[in-house]
C-alpha positions as a Python dict, from the first residue, in 0.01 Angstrom:
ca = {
    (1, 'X'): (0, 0, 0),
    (2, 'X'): (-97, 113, -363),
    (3, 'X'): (186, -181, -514),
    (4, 'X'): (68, -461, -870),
    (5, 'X'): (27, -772, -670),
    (6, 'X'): (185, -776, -354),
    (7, 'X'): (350, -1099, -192),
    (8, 'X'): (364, -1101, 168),
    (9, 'X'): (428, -1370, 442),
    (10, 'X'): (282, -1371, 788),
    (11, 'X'): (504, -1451, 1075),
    (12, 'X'): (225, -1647, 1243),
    (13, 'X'): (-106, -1819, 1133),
    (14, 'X'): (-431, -1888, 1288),
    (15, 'X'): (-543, -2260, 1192),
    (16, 'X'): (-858, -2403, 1152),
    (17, 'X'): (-933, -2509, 1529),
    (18, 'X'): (-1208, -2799, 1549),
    (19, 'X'): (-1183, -2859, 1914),
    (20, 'X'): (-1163, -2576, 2162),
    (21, 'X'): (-934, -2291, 2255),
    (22, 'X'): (-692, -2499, 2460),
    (23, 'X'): (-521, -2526, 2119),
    (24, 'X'): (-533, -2134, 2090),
    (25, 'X'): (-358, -2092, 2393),
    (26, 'X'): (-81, -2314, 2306),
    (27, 'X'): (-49, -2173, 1967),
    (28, 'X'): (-41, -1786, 2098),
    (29, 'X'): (183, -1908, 2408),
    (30, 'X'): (-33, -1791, 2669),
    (31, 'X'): (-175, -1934, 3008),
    (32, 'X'): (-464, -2252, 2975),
    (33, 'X'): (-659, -2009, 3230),
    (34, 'X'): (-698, -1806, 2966),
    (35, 'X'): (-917, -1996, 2758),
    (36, 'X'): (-1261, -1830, 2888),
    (37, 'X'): (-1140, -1507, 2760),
    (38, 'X'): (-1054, -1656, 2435),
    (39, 'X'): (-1308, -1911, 2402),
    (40, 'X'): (-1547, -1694, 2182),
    (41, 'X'): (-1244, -1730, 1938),
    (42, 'X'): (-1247, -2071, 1863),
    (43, 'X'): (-1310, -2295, 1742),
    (44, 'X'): (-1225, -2105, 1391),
    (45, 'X'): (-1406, -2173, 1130),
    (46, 'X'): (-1271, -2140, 782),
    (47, 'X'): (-1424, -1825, 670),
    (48, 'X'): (-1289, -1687, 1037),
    (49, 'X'): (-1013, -1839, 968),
    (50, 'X'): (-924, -1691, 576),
    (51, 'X'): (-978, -1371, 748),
    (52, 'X'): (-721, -1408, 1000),
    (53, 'X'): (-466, -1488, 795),
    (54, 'X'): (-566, -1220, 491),
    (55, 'X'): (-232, -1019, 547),
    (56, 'X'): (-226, -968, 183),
    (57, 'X'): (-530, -741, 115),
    (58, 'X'): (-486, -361, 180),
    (59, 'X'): (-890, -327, 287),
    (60, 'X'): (-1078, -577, 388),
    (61, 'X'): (-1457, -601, 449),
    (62, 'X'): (-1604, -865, 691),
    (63, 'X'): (-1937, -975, 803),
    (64, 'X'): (-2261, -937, 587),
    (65, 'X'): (-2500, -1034, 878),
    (66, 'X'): (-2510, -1042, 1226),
    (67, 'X'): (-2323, -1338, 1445),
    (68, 'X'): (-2047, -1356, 1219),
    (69, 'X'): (-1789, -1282, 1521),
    (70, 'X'): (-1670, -996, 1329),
    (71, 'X'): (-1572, -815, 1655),
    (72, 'X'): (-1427, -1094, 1801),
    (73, 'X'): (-1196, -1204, 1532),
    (74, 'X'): (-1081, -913, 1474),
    (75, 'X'): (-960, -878, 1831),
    (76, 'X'): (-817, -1211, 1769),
    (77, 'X'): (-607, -1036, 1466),
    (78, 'X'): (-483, -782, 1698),
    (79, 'X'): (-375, -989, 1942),
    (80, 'X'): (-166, -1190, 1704),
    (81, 'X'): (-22, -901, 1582),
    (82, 'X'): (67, -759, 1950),
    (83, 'X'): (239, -1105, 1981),
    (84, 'X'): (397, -1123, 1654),
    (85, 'X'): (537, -769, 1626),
    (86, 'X'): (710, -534, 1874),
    (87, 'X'): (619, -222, 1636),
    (88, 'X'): (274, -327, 1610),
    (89, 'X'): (45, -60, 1637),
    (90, 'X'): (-362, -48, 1569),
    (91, 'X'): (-687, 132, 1627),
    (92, 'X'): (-1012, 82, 1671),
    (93, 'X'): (-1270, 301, 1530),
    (94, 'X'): (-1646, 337, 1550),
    (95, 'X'): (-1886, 674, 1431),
    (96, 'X'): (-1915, 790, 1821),
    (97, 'X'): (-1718, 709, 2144),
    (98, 'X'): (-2034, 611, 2374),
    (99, 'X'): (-2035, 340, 2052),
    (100, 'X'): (-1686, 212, 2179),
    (101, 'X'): (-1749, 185, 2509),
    (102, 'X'): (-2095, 94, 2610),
    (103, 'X'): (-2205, -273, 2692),
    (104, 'X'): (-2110, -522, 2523),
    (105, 'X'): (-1888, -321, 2310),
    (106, 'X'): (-1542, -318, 2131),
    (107, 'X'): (-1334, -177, 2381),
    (108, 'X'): (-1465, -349, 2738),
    (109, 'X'): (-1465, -637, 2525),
    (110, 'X'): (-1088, -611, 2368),
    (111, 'X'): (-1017, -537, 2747),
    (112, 'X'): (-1094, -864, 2863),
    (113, 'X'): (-853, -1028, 2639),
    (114, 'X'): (-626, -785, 2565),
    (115, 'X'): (-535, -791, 2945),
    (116, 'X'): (-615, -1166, 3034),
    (117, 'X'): (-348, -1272, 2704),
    (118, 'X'): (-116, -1019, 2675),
    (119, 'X'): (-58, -842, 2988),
    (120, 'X'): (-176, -503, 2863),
    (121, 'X'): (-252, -202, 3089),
    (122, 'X'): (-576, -49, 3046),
    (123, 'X'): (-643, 309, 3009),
    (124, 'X'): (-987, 356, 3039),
    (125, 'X'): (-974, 739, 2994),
    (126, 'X'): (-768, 770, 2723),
    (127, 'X'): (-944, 438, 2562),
    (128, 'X'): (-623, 254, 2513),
    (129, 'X'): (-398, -19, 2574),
    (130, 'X'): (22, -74, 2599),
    (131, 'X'): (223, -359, 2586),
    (132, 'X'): (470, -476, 2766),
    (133, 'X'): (721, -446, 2451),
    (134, 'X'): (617, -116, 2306),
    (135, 'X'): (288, -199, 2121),
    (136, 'X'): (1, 36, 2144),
    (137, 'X'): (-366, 1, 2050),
    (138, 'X'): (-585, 309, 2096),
    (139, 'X'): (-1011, 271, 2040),
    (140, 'X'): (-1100, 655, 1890),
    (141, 'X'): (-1436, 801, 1781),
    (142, 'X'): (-1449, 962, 1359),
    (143, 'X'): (-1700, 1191, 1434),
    (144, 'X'): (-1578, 1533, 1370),
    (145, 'X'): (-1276, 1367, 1521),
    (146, 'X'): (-970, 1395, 1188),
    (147, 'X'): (-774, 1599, 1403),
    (148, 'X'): (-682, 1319, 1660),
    (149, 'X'): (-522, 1125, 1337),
    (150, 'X'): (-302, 1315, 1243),
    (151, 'X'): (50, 1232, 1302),
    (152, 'X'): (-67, 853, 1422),
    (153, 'X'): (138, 566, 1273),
    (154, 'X'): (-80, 293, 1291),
    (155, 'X'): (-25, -104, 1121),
    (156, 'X'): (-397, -144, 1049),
    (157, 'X'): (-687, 30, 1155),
    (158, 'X'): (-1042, -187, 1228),
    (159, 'X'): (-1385, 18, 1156),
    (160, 'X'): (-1620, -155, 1353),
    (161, 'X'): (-1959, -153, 1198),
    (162, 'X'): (-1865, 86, 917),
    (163, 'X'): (-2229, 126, 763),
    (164, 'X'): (-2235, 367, 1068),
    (165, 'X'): (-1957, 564, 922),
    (166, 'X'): (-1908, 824, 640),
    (167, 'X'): (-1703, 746, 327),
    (168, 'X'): (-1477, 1010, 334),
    (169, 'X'): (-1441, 960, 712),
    (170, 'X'): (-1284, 608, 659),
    (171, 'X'): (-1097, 679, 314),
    (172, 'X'): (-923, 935, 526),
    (173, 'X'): (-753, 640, 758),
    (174, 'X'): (-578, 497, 470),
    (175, 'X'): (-344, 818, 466),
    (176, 'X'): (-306, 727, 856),
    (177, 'X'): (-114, 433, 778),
    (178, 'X'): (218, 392, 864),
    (179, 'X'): (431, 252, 1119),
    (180, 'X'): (776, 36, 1142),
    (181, 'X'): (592, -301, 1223),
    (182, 'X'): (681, -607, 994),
    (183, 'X'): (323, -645, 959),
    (184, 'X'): (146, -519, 663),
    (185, 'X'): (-55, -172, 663),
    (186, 'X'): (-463, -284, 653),
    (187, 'X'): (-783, -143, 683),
    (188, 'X'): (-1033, -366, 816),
    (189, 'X'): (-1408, -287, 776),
    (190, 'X'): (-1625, -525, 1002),
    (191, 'X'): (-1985, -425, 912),
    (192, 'X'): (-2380, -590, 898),
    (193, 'X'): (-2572, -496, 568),
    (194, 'X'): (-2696, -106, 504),
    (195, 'X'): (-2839, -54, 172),
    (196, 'X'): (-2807, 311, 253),
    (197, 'X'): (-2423, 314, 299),
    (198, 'X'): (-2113, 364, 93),
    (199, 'X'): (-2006, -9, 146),
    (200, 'X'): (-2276, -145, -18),
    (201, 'X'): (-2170, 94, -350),
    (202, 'X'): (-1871, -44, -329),
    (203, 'X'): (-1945, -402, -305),
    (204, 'X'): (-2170, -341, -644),
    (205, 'X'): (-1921, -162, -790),
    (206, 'X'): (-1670, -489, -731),
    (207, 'X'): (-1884, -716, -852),
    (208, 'X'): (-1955, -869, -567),
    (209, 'X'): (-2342, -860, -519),
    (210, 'X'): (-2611, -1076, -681),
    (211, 'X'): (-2968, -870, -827),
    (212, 'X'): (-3134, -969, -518),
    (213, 'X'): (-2837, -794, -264),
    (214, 'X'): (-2656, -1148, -179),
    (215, 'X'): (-2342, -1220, -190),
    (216, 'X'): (-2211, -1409, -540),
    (217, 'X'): (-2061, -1759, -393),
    (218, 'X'): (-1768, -1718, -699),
    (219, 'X'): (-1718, -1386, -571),
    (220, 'X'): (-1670, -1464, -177),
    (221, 'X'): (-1348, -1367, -63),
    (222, 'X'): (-1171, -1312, -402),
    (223, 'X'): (-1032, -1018, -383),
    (224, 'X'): (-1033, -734, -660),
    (225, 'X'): (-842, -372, -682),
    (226, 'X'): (-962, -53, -625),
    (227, 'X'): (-867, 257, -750),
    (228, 'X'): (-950, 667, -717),
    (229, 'X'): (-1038, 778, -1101),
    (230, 'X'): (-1142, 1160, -1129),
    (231, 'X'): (-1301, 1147, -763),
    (232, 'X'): (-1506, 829, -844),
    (233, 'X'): (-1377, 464, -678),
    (234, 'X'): (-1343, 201, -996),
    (235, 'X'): (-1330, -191, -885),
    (236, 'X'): (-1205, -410, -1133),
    (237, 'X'): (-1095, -793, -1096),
    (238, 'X'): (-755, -778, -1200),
    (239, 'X'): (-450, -516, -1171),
    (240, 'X'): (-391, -547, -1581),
    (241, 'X'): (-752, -419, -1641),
    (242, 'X'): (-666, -158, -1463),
    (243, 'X'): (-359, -51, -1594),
    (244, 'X'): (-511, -103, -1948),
    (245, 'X'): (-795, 107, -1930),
    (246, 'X'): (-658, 432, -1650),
    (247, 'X'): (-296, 395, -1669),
    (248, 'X'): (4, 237, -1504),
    (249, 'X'): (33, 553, -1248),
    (250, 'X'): (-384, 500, -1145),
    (251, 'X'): (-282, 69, -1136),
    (252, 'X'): (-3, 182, -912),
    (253, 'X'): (-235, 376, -648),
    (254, 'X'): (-498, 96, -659),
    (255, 'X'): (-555, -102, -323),
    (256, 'X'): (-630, -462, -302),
    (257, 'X'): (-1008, -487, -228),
    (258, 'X'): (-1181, -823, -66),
    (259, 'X'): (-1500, -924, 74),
    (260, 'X'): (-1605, -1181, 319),
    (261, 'X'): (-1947, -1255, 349),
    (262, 'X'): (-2010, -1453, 645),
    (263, 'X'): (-2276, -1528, 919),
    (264, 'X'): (-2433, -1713, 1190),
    (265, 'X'): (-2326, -2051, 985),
    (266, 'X'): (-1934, -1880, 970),
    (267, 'X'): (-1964, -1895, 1393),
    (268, 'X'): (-1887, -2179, 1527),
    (269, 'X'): (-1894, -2042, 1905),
    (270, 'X'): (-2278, -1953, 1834),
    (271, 'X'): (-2380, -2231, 1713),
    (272, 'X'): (-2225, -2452, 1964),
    (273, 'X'): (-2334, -2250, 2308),
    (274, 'X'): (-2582, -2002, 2145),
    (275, 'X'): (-2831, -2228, 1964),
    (276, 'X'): (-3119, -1972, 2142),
    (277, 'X'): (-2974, -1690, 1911),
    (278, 'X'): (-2990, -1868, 1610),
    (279, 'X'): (-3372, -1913, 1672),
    (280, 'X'): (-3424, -1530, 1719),
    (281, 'X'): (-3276, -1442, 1425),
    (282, 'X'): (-3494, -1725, 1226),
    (283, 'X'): (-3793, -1553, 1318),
    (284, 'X'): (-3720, -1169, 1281),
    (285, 'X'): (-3996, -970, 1090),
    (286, 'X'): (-3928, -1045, 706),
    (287, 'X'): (-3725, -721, 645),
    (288, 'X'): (-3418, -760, 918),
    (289, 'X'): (-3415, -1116, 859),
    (290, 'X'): (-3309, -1071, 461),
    (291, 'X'): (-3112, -791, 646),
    (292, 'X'): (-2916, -958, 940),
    (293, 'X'): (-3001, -1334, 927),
    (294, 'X'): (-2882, -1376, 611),
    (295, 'X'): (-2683, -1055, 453),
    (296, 'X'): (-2939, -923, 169),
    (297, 'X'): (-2779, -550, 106),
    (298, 'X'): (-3047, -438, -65),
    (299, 'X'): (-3292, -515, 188),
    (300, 'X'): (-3447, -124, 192),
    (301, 'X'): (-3555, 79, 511),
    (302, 'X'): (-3857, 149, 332),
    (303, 'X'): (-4067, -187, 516),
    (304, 'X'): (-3964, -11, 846),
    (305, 'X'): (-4229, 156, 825),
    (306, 'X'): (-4122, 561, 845),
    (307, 'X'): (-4172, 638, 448),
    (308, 'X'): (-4287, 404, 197),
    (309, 'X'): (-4291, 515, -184),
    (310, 'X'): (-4627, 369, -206),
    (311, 'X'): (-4761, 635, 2),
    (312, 'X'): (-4707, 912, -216),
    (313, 'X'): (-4903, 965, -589),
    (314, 'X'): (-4686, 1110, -873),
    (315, 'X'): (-4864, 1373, -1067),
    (316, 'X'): (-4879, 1611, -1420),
    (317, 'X'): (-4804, 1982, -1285),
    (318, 'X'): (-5142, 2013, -1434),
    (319, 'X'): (-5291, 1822, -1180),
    (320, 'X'): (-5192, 2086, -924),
    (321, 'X'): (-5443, 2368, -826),
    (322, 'X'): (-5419, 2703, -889),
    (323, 'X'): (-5360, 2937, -613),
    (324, 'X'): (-5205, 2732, -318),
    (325, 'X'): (-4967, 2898, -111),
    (326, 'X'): (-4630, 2828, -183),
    (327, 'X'): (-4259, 2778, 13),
    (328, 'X'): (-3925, 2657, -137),
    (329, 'X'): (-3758, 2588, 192),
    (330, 'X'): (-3373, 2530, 241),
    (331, 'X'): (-3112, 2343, 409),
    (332, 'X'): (-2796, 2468, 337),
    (333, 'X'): (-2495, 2374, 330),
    (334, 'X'): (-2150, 2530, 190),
    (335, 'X'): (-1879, 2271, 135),
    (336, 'X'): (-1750, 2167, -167),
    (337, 'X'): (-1664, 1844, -258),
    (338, 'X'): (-1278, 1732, -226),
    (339, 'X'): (-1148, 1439, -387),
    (340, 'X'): (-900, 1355, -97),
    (341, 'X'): (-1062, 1473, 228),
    (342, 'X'): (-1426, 1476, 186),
    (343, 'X'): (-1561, 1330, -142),
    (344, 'X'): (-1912, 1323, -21),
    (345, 'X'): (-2005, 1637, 169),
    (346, 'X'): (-2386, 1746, 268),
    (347, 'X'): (-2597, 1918, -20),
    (348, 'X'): (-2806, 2236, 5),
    (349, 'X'): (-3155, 2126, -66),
    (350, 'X'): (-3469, 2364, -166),
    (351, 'X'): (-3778, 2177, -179),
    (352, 'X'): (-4089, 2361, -331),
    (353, 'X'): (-4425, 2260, -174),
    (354, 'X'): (-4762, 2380, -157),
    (355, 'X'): (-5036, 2286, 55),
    (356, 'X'): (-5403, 2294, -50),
    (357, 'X'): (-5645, 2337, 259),
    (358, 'X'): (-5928, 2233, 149),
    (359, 'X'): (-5838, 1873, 52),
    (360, 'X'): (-5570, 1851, 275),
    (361, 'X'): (-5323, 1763, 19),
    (362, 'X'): (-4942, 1849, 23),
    (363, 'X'): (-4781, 1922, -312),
    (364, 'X'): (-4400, 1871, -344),
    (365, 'X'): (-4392, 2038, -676),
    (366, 'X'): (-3951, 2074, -708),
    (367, 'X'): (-3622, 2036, -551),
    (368, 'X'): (-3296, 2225, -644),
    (369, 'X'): (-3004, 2032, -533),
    (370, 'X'): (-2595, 2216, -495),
    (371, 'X'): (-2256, 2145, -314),
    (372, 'X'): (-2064, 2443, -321),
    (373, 'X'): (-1925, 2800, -181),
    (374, 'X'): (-2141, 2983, 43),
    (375, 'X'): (-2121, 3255, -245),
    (376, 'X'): (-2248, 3002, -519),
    (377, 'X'): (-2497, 2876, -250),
    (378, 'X'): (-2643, 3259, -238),
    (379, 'X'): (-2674, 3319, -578),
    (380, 'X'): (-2870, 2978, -653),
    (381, 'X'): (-3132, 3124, -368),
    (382, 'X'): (-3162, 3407, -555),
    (383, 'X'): (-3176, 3274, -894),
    (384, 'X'): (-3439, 3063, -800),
    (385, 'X'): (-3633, 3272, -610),
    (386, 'X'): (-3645, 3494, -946),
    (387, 'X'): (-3750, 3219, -1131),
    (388, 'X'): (-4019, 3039, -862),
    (389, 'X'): (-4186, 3437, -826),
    (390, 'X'): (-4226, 3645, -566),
    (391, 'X'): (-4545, 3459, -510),
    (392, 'X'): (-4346, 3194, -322),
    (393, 'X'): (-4205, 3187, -21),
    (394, 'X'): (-3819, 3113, 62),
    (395, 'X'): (-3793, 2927, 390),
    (396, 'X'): (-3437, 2989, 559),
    (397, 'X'): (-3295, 2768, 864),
    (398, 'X'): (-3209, 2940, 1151),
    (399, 'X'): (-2907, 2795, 1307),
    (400, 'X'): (-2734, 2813, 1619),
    (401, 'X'): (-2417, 3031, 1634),
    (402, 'X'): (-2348, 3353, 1606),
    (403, 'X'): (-2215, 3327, 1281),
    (404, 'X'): (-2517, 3130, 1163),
    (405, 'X'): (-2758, 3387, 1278),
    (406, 'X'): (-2565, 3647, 1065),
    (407, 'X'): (-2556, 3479, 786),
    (408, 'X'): (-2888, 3455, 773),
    (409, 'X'): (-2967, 3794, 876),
    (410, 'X'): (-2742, 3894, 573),
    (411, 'X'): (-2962, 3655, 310),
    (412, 'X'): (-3277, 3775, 456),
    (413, 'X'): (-3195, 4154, 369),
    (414, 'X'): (-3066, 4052, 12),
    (415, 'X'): (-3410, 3863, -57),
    (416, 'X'): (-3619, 4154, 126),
    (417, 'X'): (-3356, 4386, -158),
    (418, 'X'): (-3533, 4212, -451),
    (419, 'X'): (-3861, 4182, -360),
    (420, 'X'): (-3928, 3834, -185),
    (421, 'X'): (-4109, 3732, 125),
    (422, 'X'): (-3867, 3507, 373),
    (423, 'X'): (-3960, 3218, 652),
    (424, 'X'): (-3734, 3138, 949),
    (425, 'X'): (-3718, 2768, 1023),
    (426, 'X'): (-3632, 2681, 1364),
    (427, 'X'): (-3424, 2370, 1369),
    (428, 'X'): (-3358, 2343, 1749),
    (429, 'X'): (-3670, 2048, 1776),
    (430, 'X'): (-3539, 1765, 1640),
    (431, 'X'): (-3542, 1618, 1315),
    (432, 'X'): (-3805, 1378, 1420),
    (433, 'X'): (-4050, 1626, 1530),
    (434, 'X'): (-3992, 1838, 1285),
    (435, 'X'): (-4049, 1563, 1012),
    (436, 'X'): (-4331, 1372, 1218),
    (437, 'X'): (-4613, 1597, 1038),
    (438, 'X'): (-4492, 1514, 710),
    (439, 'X'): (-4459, 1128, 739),
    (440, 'X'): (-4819, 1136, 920),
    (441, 'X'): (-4892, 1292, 589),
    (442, 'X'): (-4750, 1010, 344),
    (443, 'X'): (-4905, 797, 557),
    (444, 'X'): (-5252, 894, 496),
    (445, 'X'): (-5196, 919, 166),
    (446, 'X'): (-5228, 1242, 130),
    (447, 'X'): (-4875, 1357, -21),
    (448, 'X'): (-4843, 1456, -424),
    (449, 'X'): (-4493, 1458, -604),
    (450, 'X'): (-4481, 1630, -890),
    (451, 'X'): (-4315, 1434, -1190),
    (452, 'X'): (-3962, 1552, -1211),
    (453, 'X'): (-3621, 1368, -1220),
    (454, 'X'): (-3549, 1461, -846),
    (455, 'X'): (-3833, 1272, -785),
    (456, 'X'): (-3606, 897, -724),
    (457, 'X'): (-3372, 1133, -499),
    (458, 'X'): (-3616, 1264, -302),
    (459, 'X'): (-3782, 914, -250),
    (460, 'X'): (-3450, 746, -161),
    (461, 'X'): (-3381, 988, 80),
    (462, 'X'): (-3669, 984, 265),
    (463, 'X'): (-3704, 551, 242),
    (464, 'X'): (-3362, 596, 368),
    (465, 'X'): (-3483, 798, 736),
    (466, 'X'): (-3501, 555, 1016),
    (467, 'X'): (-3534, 919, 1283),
    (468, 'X'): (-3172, 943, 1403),
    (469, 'X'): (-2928, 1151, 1385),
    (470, 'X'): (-2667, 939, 1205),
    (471, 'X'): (-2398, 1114, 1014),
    (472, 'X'): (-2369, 823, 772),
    (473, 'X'): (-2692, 935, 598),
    (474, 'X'): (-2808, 1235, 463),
    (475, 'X'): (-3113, 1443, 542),
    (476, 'X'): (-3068, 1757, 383),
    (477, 'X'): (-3415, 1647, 179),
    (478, 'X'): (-3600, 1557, 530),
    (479, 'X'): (-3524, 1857, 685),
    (480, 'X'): (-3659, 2131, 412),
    (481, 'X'): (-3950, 1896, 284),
    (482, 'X'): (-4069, 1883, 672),
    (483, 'X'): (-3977, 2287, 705),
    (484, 'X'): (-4226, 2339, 403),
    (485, 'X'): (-4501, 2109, 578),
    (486, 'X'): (-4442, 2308, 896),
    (487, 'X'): (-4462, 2681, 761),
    (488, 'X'): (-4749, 2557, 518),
    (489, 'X'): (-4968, 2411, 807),
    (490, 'X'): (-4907, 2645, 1091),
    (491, 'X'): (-4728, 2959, 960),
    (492, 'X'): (-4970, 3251, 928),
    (493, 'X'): (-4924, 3415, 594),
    (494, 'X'): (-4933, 3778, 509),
    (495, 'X'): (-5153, 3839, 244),
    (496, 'X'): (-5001, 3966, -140),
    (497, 'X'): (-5116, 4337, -181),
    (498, 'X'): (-5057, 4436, -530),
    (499, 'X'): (-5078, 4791, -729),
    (500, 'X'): (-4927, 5012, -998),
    (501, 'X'): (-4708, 5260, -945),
    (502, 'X'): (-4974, 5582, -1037),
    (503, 'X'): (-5265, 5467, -801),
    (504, 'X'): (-4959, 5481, -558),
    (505, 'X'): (-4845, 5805, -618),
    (506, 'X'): (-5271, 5904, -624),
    (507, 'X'): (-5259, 5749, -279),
    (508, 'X'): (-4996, 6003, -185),
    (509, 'X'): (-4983, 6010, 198),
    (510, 'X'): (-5269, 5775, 251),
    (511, 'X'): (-5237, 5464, 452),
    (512, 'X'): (-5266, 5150, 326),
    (513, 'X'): (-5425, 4889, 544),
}
């Protein structure tokens, strides 16, 4: 990993099969009653099989849309290894482990041929398999999961549909790699388009990717390098350029890059017995079929349905009325960012809304965006609390934990200290019904932005919601734009008494009510 222009030589290749798997067999050295087990493998075709034999690429991305066989082949790559290398060792990943295992999945699927080809015993607990000389392959989960890596010594690691996974998540498996196998060290990513994921940066950042989100036919499968500069990932087509322009050490840490963009058309297996799923994907709804039939990455969420920036009118702050009541609500969060571990960490939002009752329209008038310390965190609540008014209202999530719950028992006294009013937002519905008010909202057409340059942020965010839980997106934005709807709708808001400081002392004892 991280060498110019490495030259390396696999001990066995997968050829271009035309008939059926009986040749598969014979060519891995395994039983003919095999060949049900292993006859979604072949035949190959020659984009499958280019990515069977890529032992020369550190990280490799394959698929683009859906049918390619990218789970299949890259069983079929594991195998080979198993059989080509007595040190080989691998693992599967995937976001969450009921994504491993349910049906139709990697690892009942792997099972079938890992055991069927290669004699393996199954541990179904433990989600792994050993071979009769030595080799290991385990299936593991990355969510909140680093600490099972550590001290692995893997060959490659596969990422099954890697859209689903976070950046920083998968960047960390490349430090996981190591082993005393012949075979090279890889990082396979076998993915369907996301426009909202860190893949599809990366293939515009390579060069790969047309204007409308396809796939450049001179750029298919040429591979390109890929290098860490100040935190940011720079593609360029040749190790030279980048030794020229960041240095021989930053050429020397680069990694071999490649894409292949392949399909339905790429899968022989489907279109010989499968012709049926061929027709289904031909007549998906316009959106998925740019999407999965054939591989458009810039296909947006937004014709799902959930938010569409059409929805919402973009206005002059003079456009808003006077008097509304007004929240800034919150959703914090207090890591920084880390160049090696987690390059992308969740922000701490504050959107500022107001609602006006008598039209019925919601105002999102500003947004304050940080990643940073809890103490930097605080003071940027403060700060713009002084600068918002004490007019406004700061909207807090309350959290699970007892730590959470102290935390922000500590922030509400500080506010209360200088002078401003604090909302509690509950965050134990979830995210959907907390945001379903809101996107009934945009829906009707009755949602305002205020001109600002969060504005695109804000917008991409939201396009972006599809109503899961998925830690491959964000929602830091969702969750304090729908806490402002909620407190601004249904919160009951104590009235602003004001007076000077001698008709107080007038008042003396009196009561104020």
């Amino acid at each position: 990993m991280g060498n110019t222009a490495p030259k390396r030589r696999v001990r066995k290749q997968v050829k271009h099969y035309e008939t059926n798997a009986i040749e598969l067999c014979d060519y891995l050295g395994i039983e003919h009653d095999t060949v049900e087990q292993l006859q979604f493998h072949a035949p190959l075709s020659k984009k499958q099989e280019m990515f069977c034999n890529d032992y020369e690429n550190d990280i490799i991305v394959y698929g683009g849309q859906v049918g390619s066989g990218k789970t299949q082949v890259s069983i079929l790559r594991m195998l080979i290894g198993v059989m080509t290398d007595p040190n080989y060792a691998a693992c599967i990943t995937r976001e969450s482990k009921v994504q491993l295992k349910g049906s139709g999945a990697i690892f009942p699927t792997a099972t079938k041929v890992f055991e069927h080809a290669a004699n393996a015993s199954t541990n179904k607990l433990e989600l792994a398999w050993s071979f009769p000389e030595g080799q290991e392959i385990k299936a593991l989960h990355l969510w909140d999961n680093q600490n099972d890596y550590q001290g692995q010594q893997n060959t490659a690691y596969y990422c099954d549909e890697a859209t689903q996974c976070k950046e920083e998540d998968v960047i960390y498996l490349l430090s996981r790699l190591r082993s005393r196998a012949k075979m090279p060290h890889q990082l396979i990513l076998a993915t369907n388009p996301l426009y909202d994921s860190f893949i599809r940066i990366w293939l515009e950042k390579a060069g790969y990717l047309d204007e409308e989100g396809f796939c450049k036919p001179d750029m298919d499968s040429v591979p390109v390098y890929m290098a860490r500069v100040n935190g940011e990932w720079e593609f360029r087509k040749n190790w030279e350029d980048l030794e020229e322009e960041f240095g021989e050490d930053t050429a020397n840490d680069a990694y071999s890059f490649v894409f292949y963009s392949a399909g339905v058309d790429d899968n022989p297996y489907i279109r010989r017995y499968l012709p049926d799923y061929i027709r289904k994907l031909d007549n998906l709804p316009d959106l998925e079929k740019r999407m999965l039939r054939h591989g458009c990455w810039y296909a947006k969420p937004e014709a799902s349905g959930w938010f569409k920036e059409s929805w919402v009118k973009v206005i002059e702050p003079s456009q808003v009325p006077l008097g509304l009541k007004t929240v800034r609500c919150y959703d914090i969060a207090a890591t920084l960012p880390d160049k090696e571990v987690n390059k992308n960490p969740d922000w701490t939002r504050g959107v500022k809304a107001a609602y006006d009752k008598e039209t019925g329209i919601f105002y999102v008038l500003d947004m304050v965006s940080e990643r940073n310390r809890p103490a930097v965190i605080q003071k940027l609540i403060e700060d713009t609390a002084q600068k918002d008014g004490k007019g406004v209202y700061v909207g807090l999530p309350k959290d699970p934990g007892a730590g959470a719950i102290e935390s922000l028992a500590n922030k509400i006294a500080r506010l209360a200290k200088l002078g401003f009013r604090t909302l509690v937002s509950k965050t134990r519905k979830s995210k959907f019904e907390r945001a379903e008010g809101f996107l009934i909202a945009a829906q009707n057409g009755t949602v305002c932005l205020v001109k600002g340059d969060w504005n695109k942020t804000f917008i991409d965010e939201w396009q972006g919601y599809d109503g899961t839980n998925s830690r491959s997106k964000k929602d830091d934005i969702v969750d304090s734009t729908a806490d402002c709807y909620n407190h601004l709708i249904n919160a009951m808001f104590v009235p602003t008494v004001t007076y000077n400081k001698t008709r107080a002392q007038q008042m003396k004892g009196s009561t104020l009510i």
